[in-house]
C-alpha positions as CSV (number, residue, x, y, z in Angstrom):
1,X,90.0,87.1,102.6
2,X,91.2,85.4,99.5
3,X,91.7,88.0,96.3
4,X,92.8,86.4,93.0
5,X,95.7,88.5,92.1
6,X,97.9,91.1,94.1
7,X,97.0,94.4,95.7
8,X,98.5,97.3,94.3
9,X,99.6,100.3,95.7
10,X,95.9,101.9,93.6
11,X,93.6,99.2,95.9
12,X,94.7,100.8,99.1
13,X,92.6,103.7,100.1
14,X,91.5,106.1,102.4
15,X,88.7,105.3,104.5
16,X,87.0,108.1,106.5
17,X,85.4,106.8,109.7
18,X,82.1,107.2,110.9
19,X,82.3,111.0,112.8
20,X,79.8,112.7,115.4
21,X,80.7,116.5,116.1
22,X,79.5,118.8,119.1
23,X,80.7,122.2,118.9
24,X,80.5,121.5,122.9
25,X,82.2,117.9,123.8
26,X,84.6,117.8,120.4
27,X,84.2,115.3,118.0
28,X,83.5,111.3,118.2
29,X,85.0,108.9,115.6
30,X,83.7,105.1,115.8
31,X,84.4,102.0,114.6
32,X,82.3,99.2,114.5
33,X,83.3,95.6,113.4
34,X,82.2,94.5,110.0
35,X,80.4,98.0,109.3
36,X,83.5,99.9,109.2
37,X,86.3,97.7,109.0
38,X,86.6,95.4,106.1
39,X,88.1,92.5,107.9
40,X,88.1,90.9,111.6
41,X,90.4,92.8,114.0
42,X,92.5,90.4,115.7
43,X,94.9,92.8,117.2
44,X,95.5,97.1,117.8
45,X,98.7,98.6,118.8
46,X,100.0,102.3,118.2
47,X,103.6,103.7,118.0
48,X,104.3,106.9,119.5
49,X,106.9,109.2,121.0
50,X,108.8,108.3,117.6
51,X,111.7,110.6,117.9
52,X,111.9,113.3,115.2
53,X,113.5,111.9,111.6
54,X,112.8,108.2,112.5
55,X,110.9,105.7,110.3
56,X,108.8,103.0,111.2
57,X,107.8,100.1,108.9
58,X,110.0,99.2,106.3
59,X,108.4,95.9,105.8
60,X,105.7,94.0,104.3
61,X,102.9,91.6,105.0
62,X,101.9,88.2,103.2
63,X,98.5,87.8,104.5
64,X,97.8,90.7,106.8
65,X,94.9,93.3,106.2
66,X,95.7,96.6,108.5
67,X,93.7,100.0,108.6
68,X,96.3,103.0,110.2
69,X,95.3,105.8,111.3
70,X,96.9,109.2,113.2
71,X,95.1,109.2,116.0
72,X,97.2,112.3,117.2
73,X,99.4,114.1,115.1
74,X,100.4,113.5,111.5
75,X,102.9,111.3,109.5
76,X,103.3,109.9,106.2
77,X,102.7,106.4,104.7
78,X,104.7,105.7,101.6
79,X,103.1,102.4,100.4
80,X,105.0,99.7,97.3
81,X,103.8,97.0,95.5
82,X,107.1,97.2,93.5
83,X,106.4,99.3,90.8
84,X,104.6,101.8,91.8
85,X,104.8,104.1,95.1
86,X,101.9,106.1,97.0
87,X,102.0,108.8,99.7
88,X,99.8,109.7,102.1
89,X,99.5,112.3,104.4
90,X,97.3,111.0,107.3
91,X,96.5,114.1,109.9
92,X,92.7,113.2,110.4
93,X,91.5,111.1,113.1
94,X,88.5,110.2,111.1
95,X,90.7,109.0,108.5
96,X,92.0,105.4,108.5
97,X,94.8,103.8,105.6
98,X,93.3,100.5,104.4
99,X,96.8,98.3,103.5
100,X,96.0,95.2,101.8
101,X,98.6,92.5,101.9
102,X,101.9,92.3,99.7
103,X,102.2,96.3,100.0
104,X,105.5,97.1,101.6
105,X,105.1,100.1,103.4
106,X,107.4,103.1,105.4
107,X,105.9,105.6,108.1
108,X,107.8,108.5,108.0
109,X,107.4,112.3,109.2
110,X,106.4,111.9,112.5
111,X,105.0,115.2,113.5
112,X,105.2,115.7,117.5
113,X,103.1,114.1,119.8
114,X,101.8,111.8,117.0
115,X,99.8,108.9,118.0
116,X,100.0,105.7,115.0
117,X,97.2,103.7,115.4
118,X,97.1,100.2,114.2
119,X,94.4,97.9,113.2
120,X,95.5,94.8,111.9
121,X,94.0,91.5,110.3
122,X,95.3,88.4,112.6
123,X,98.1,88.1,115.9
124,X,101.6,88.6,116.0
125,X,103.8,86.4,113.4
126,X,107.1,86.9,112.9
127,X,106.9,85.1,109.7
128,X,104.1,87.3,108.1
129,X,106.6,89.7,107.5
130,X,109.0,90.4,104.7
131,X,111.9,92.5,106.1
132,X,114.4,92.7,103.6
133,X,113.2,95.2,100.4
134,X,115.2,92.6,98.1
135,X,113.1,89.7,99.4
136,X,110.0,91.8,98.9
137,X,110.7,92.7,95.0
138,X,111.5,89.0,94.5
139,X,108.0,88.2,96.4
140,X,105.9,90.6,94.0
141,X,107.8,89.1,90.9
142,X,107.0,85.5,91.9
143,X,103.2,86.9,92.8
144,X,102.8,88.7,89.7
145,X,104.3,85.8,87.4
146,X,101.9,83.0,89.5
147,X,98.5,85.4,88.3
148,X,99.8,86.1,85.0
């Protein structure tokens, strides 16, 4: 997934999932592939039992595509492309965060029992990431100069 200039905090969205309800049995969310996702899933973790007042994240990607979703519980996603910032408050299991790449983002507000579930773009690489907020601000400049 090639785009021709970087995402902004504005191009990542919610996406509500495809949802089945029975008063009965609860309610059903699905994903399927290509119909619901808007890349390959190449790999699915979750972070749980964060301990109250934590954050998770603090970091951005180069090239990875990721969908999160609360699964159980609430918390907040604070996405940055470096000059602007977006919250959201995800508490729907039918609701997934589409982050495109270059967004540094911070999971905050872990309510109890919350479940973050992770769908991301390609495998583990240490070197996908951008750790350091410094580094990242220098990364957008250098991205938004190169499409300029």
């Amino acid at each position: 997934m090639s785009e021709n200039k970087p995402a902004r905090v504005h191009d990542c969205d919610i996406l509500e999932l495809d949802r089945h309800h029975s008063r009965r049995k609860g309610d059903l969310s699905v994903i399927t592939g290509a119909d619901t996702v808007p890349f390959e899933v190449r790999r699915v973790y979750y972070l749980y039992d964060v301990p109250g007042g934590q954050t998770r994240g603090g970091h951005a990607h180069r090239n990875l595509y990721q969908l999160i979703i609360a699964a159980a519980g609430s918390f907040t996603v604070t996405l940055d492309d470096g000059r602007v910032k977006r919250h959201f408050t995800l508490n729907r299991p039918y609701h997934a965060l589409m982050i495109k790449p270059g967004i540094w983002r911070t999971i905050s507000d872990f309510s109890s029992g919350a479940v973050c579930l992770v769908l991301a773009s390609d495998h583990y690489d240490e070197n996908e990431y951008i750790r350091r907020y410094s580094d990242f601000i220098a990364y957008r400049k250098k991205l938004d100069n190169e499409t300029d």
